[in-house]
C-alpha distance (Angstrom), angle and dihedral (degrees) to the residues before:
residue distance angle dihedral
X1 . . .
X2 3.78 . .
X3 3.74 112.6 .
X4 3.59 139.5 -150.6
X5 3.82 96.4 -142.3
X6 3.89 135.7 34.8
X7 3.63 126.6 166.9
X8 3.58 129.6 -159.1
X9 3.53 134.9 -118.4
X10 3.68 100.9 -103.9
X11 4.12 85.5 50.5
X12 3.81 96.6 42.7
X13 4.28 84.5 52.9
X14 3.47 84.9 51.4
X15 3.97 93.7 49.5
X16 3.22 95.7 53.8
X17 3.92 96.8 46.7
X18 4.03 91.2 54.5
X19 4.14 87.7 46.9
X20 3.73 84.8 55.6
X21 3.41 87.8 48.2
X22 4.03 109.5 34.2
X23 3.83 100.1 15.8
X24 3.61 130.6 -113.4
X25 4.09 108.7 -13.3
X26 3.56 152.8 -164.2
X27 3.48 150.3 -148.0
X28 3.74 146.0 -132.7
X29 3.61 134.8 171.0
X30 3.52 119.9 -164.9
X31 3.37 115.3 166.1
X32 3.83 146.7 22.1
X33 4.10 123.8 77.7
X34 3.74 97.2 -139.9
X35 3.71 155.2 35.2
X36 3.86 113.6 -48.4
X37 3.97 98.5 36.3
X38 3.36 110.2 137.4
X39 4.13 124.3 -128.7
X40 3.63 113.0 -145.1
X41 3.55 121.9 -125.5
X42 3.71 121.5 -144.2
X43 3.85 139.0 172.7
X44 3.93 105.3 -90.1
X45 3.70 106.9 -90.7
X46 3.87 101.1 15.2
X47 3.37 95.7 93.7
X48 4.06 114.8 65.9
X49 3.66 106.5 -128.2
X50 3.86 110.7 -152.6
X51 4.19 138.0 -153.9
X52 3.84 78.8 -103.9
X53 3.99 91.3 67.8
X54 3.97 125.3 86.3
X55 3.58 121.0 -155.0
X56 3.39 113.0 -130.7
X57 3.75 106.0 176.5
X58 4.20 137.2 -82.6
X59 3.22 131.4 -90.7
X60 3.76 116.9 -161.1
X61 3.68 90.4 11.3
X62 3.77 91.6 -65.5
X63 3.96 121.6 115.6
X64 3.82 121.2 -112.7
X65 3.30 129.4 -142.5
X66 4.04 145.3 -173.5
X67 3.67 130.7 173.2
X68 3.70 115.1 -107.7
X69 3.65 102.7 -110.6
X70 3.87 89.8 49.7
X71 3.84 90.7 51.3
X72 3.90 84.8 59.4
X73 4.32 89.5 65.8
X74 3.67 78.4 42.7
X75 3.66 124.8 45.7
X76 3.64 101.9 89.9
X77 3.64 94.7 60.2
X78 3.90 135.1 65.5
X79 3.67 109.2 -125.4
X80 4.07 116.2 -133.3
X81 3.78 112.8 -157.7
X82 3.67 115.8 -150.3
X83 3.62 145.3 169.0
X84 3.91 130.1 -111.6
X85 3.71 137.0 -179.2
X86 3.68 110.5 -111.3
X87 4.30 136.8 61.2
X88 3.73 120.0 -83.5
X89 3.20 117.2 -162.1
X90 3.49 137.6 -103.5
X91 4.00 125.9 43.9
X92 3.89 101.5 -54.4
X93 3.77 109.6 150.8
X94 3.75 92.7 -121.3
X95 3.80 100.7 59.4
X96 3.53 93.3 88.7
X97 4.13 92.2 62.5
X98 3.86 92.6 60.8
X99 3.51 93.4 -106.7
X100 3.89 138.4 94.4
X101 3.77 141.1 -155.3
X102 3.86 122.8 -110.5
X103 3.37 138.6 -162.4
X104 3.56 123.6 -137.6
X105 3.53 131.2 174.5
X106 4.42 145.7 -147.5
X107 3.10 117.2 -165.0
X108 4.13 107.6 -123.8
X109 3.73 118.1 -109.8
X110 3.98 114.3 -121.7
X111 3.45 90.8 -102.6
X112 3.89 98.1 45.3
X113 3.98 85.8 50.3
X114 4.02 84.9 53.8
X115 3.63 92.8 50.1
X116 3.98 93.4 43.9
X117 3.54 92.7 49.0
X118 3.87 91.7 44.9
X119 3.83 90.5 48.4
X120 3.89 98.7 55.1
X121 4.23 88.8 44.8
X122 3.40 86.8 54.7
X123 3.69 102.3 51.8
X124 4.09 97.3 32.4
């Protein structure tokens, strides 16, 4: 099964050193067209996830999210979370470990977009 969102190594080390840390978490990115956003991790439940927010999977057991219109610039390509050195800003959990999540992005194949699409008709 084609998915929507992978993370690395580096970022799934990370994930589970902030769950040891924080809890169980989540994820939502809301801005940024391109590669090098950033997704903002939050402690599951303290951030207020809206009708305007698509799911598009977890990585590291954590759910991810992106507001609708966002998911527009984005729904042809799979997103690949990684980990950088350097703050973001804003109140992501990780910015305190000298590092931040990225976003970066592969375009889908036609035949992964087929499958994707088929996927999430299926299970709606």
């Amino acid at each position: 099964m084609v998915e929507r969102v992978l993370a690395t190594d580096a970022a799934l080390e990370l994930i589970e050193t902030l769950k040891g840390m924080h809890g169980p978490l989540m994820f939502h990115q809301s801005g940024g067209c391109c590669d090098g956003s950033a997704p903002m991790c939050y402690p599951a439940n303290e951030f207020k996830v809206g009708g305007n927010d698509v799911r598009l999977g977890e990585i590291g057991g954590a759910p991810f999210y992106m507001d609708a219109d966002q998911f527009e610039y984005w729904k042809h390509t799979q997103l690949i979370i990684d980990v950088v050195k350097g703050r973001g800003s804003g109140f992501s959990l990780e910015a305190p470990e000298g590092v931040r999540f990225l976003t970066r992005g592969r375009v889908f194949t036609d035949d992964e977009a087929d499958a994707v699409e088929e996927a999430e008709r299926v299970s709606a």
